[in-house]
KENU-251049 format. One record per residue (C-alpha): x, y, z; residue number from 0. Coordinates in pm, 1 decimal. Layout:
# KENU-251049
<atom><X>X</X><Y>Y</Y><Z>Z</Z><nr>NUM</nr></atom>
...
***
This chain:
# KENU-251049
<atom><X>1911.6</X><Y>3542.7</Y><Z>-4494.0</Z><nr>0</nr></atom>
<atom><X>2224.5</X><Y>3371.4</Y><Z>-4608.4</Z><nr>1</nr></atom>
<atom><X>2288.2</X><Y>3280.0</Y><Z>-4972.9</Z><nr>2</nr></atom>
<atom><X>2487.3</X><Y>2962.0</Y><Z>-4901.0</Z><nr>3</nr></atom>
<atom><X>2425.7</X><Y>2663.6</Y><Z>-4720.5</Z><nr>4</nr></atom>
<atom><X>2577.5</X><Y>2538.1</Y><Z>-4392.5</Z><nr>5</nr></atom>
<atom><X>2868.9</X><Y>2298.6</Y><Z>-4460.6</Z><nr>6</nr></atom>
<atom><X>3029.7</X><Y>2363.2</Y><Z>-4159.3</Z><nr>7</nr></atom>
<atom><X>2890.1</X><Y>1979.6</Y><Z>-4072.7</Z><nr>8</nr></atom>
<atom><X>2986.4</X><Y>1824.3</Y><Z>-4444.7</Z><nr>9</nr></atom>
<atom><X>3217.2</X><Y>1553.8</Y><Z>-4433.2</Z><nr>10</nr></atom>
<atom><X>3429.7</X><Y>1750.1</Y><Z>-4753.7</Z><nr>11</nr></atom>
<atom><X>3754.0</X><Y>1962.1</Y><Z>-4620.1</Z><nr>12</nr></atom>
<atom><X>3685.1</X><Y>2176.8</Y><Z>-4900.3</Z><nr>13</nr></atom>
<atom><X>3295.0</X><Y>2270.2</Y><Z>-4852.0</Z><nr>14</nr></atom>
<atom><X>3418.3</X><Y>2305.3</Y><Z>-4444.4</Z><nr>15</nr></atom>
<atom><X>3676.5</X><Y>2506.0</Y><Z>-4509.1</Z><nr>16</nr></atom>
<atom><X>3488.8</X><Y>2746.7</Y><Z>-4778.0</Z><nr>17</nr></atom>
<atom><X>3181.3</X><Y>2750.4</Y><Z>-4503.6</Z><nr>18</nr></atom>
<atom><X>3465.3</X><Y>2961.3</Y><Z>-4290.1</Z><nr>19</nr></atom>
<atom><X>3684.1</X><Y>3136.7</Y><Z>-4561.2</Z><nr>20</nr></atom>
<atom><X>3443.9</X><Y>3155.0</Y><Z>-4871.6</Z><nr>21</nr></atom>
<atom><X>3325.9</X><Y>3511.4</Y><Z>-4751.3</Z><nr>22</nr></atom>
<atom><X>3508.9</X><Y>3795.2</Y><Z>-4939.4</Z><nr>23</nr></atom>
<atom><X>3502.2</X><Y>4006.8</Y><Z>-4604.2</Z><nr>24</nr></atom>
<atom><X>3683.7</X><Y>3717.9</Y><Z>-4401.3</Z><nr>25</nr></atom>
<atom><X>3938.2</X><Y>3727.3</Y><Z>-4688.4</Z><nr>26</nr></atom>
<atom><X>4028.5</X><Y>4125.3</Y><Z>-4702.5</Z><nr>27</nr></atom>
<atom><X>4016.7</X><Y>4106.6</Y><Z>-4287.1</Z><nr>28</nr></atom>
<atom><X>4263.0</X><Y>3831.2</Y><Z>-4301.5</Z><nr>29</nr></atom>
<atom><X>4492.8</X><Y>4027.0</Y><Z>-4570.6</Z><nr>30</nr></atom>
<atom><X>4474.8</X><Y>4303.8</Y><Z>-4337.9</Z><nr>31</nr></atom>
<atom><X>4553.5</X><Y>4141.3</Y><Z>-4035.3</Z><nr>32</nr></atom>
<atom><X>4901.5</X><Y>3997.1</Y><Z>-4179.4</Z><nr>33</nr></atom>
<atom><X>4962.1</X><Y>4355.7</Y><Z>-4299.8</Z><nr>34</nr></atom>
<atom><X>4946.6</X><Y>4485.6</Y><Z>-3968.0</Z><nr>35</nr></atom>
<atom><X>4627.2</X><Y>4634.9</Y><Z>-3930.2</Z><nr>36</nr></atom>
<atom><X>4495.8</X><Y>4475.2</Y><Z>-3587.0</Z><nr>37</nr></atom>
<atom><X>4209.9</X><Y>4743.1</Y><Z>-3465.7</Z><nr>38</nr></atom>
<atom><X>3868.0</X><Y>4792.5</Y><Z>-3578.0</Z><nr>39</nr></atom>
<atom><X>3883.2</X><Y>5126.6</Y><Z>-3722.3</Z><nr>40</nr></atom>
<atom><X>4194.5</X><Y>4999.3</Y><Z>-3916.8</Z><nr>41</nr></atom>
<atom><X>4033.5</X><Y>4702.5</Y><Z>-4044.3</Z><nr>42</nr></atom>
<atom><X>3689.1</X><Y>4897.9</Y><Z>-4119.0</Z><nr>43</nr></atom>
<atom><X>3906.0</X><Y>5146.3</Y><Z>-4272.1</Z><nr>44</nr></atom>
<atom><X>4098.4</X><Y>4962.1</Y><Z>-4493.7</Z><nr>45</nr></atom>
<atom><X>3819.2</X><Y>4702.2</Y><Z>-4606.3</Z><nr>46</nr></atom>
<atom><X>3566.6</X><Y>4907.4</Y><Z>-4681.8</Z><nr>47</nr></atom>
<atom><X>3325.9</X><Y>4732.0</Y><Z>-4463.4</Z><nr>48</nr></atom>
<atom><X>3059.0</X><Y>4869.6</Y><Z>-4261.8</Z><nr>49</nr></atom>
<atom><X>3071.8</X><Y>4853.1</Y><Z>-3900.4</Z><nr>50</nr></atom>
<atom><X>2779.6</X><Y>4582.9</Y><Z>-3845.9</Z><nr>51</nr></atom>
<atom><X>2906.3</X><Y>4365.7</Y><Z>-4153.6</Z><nr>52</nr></atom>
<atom><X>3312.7</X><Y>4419.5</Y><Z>-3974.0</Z><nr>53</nr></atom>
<atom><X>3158.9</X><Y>4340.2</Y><Z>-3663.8</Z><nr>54</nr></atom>
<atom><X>2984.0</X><Y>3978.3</Y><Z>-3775.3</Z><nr>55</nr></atom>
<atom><X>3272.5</X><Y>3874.9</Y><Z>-3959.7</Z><nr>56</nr></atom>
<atom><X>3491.9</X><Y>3956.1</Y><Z>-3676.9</Z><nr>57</nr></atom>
<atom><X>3298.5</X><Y>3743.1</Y><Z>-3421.8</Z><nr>58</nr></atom>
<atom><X>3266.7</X><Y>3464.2</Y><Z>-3705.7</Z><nr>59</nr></atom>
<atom><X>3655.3</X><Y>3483.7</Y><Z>-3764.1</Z><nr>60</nr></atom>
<atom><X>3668.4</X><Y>3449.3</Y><Z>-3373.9</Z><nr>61</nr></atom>
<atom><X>3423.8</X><Y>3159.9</Y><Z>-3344.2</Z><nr>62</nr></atom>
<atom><X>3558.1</X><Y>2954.0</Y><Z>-3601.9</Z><nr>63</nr></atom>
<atom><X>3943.6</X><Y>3025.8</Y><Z>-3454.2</Z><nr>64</nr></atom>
<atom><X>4132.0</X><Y>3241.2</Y><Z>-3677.9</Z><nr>65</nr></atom>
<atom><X>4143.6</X><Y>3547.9</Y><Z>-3425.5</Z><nr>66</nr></atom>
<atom><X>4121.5</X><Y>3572.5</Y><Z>-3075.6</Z><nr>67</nr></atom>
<atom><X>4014.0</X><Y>3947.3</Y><Z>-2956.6</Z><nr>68</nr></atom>
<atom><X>4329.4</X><Y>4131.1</Y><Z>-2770.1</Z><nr>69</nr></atom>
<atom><X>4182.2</X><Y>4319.5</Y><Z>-2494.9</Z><nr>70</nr></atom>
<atom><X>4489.6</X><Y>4507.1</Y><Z>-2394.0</Z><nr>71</nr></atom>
<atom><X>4598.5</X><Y>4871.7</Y><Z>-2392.3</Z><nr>72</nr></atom>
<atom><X>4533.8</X><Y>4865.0</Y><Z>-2776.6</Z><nr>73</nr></atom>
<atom><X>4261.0</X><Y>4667.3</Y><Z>-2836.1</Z><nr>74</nr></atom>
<atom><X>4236.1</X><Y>4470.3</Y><Z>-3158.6</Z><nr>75</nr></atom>
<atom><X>4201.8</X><Y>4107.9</Y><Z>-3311.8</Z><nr>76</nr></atom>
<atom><X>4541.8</X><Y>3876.0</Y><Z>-3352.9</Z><nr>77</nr></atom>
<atom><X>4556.8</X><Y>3608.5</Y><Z>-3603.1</Z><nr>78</nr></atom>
<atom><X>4600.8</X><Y>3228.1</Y><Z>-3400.1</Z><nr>79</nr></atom>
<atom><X>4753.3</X><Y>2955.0</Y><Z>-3554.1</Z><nr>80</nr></atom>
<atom><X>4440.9</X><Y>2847.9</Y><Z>-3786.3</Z><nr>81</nr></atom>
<atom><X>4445.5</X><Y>3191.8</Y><Z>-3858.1</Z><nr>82</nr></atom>
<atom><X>4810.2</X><Y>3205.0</Y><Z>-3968.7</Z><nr>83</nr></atom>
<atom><X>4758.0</X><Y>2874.6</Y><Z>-4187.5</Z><nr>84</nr></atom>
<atom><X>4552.3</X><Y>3080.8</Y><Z>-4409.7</Z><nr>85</nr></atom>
<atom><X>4863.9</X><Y>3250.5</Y><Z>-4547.1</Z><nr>86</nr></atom>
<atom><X>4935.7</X><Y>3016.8</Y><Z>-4843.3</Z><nr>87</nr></atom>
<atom><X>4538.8</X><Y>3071.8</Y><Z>-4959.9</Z><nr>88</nr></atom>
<atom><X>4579.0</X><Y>3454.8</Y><Z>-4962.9</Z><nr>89</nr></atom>
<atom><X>4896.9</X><Y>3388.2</Y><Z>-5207.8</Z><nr>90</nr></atom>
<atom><X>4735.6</X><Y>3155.2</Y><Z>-5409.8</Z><nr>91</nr></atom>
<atom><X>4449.9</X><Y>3475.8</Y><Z>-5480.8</Z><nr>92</nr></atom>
<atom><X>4724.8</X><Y>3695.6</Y><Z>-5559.2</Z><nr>93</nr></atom>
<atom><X>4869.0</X><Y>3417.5</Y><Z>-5781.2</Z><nr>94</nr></atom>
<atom><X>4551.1</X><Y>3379.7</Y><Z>-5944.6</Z><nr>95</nr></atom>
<atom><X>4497.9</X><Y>3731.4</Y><Z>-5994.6</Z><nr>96</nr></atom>
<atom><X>4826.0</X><Y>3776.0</Y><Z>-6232.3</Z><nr>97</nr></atom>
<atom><X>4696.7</X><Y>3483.9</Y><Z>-6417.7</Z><nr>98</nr></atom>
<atom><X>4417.0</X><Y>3622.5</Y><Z>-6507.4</Z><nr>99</nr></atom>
<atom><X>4523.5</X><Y>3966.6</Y><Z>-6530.2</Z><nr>100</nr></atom>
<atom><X>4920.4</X><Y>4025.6</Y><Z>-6623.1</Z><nr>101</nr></atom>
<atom><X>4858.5</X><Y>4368.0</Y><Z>-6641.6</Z><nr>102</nr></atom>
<atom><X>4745.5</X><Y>4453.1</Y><Z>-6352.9</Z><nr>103</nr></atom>
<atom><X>4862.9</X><Y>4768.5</Y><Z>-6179.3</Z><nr>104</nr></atom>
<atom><X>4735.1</X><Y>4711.1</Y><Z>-5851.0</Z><nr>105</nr></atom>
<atom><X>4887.0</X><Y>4304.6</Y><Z>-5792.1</Z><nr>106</nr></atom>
<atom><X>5046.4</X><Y>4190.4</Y><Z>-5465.2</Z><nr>107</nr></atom>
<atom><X>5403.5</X><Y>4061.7</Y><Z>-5483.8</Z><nr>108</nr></atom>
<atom><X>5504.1</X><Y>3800.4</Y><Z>-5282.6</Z><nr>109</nr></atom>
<atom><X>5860.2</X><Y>3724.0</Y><Z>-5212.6</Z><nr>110</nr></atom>
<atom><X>6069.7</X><Y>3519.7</Y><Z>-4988.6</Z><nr>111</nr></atom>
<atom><X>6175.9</X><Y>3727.7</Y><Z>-4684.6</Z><nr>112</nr></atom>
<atom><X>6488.5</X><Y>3497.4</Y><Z>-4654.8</Z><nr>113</nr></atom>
<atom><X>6651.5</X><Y>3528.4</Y><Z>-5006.5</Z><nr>114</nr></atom>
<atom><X>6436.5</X><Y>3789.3</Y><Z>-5136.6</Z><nr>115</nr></atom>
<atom><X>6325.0</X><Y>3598.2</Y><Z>-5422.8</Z><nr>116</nr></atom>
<atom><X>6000.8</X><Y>3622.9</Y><Z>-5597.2</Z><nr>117</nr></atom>
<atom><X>5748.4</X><Y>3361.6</Y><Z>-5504.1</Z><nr>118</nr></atom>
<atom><X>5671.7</X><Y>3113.9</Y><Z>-5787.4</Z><nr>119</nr></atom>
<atom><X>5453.6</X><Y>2860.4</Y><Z>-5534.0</Z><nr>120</nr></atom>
<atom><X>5187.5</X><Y>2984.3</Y><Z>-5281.1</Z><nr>121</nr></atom>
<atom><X>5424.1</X><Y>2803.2</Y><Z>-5009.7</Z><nr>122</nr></atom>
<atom><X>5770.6</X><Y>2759.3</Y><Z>-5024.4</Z><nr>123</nr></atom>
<atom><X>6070.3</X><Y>2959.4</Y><Z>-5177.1</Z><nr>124</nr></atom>
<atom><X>6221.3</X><Y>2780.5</Y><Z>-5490.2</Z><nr>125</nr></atom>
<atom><X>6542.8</X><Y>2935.0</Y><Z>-5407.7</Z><nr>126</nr></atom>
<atom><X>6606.2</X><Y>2862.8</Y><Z>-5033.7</Z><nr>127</nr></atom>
<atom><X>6333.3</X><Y>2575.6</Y><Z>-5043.7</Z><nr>128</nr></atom>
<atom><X>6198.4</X><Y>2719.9</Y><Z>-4737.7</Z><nr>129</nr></atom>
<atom><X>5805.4</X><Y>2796.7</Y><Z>-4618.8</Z><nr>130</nr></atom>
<atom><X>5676.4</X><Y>3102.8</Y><Z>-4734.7</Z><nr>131</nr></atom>
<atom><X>5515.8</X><Y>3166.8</Y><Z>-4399.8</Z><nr>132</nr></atom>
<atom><X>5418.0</X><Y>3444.4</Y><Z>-4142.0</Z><nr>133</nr></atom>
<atom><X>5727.6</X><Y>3491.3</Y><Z>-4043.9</Z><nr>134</nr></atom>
<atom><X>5927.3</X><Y>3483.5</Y><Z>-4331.4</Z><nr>135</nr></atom>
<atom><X>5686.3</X><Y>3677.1</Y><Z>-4636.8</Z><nr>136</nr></atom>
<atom><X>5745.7</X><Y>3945.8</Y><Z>-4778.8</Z><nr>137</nr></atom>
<atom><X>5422.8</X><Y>4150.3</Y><Z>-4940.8</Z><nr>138</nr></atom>
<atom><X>5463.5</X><Y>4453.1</Y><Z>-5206.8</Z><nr>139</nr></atom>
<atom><X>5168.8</X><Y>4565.9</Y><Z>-5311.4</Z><nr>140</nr></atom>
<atom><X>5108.3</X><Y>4796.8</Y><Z>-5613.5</Z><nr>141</nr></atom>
<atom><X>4821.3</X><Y>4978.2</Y><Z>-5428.5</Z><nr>142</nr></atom>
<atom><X>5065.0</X><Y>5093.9</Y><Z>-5166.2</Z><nr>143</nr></atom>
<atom><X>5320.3</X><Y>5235.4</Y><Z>-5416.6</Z><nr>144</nr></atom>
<atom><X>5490.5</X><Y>4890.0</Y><Z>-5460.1</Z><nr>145</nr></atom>
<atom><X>5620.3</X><Y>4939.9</Y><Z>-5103.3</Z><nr>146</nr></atom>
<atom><X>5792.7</X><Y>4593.1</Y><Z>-4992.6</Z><nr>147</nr></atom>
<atom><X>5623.8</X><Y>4494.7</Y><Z>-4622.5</Z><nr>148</nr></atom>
<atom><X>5702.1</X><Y>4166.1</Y><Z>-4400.3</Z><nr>149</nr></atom>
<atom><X>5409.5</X><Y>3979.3</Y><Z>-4317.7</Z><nr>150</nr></atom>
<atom><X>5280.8</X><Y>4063.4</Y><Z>-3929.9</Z><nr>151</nr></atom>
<atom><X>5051.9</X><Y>3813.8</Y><Z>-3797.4</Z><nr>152</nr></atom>
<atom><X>5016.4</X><Y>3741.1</Y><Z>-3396.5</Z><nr>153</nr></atom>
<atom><X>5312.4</X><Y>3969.5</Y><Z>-3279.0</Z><nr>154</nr></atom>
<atom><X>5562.2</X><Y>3848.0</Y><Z>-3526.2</Z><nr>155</nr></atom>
<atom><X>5737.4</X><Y>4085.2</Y><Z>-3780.4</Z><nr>156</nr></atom>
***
């Protein structure tokens, strides 16, 4: 049994949106996903998640047209355009997380890919005054040993 309502009818952007990206899962899948990590066992492996509870949230993510399923020689999910206009909310989480936690050793740096410049804004550069999107983010992450990563989402690099 859920623990929410359905707002995916609600006249309120917010309450429709949050009925699609409000689920913690659906948020680590999507951080994955513009990582690189495209399979199942990749996504299941770095999320945690149990297969059933990957599973739902992977069909959900595909119903609600963030992902469509790539059936190819390697199998896996790619982000669509909704999917890819989620960017700017995962940035504003790891904004929020050095707010409330400066001294964090685990935070995700986001930079401009173009300049190199460290995002102040969850989308655009302040420097170059261009989108921080897809195609042009860069991701370090503590976790990872502060490697610096571009964003992959749908193909792009």
């Amino acid at each position: 049994m859920p623990l929410r309502s359905d707002w995916s009818s609600t006249t309120c952007p917010i309450a429709r949106s949050a009925d699609v990206l409000a689920d913690p899962w659906v948020l680590l899948i999507l951080r994955e996903l513009f990582s690189g990590r495209t399979r199942f066992d990749q996504l299941r492996d770095a999320t945690g998640a149990a297969d059933s509870v990957l599973a739902r949230r992977l069909s959900s993510m595909v119903d609600a047209g963030l992902l469509t399923r790539d059936d190819g020689p390697r199998p896996g999910y790619v982000l669509t355009d909704a999917g890819r206009e989620t960017l700017p909310i995962l940035h504003a989480y790891a904004r929020f997380s050095r707010v409330t936690d400066p001294d964090d050793d685990y935070g995700l740096t986001v930079s401009c890919g173009r300049c190199g410049e460290a995002a102040a804004s969850v989308d655009w550069c302040r420097r170059c005054a261009a989108p921080l999107d897809a195609d042009s983010t860069r991701w370090a992450r503590q976790s990872m040993g502060g490697d610096s990563f571009a964003l992959i989402a749908g193909g792009a690099a």
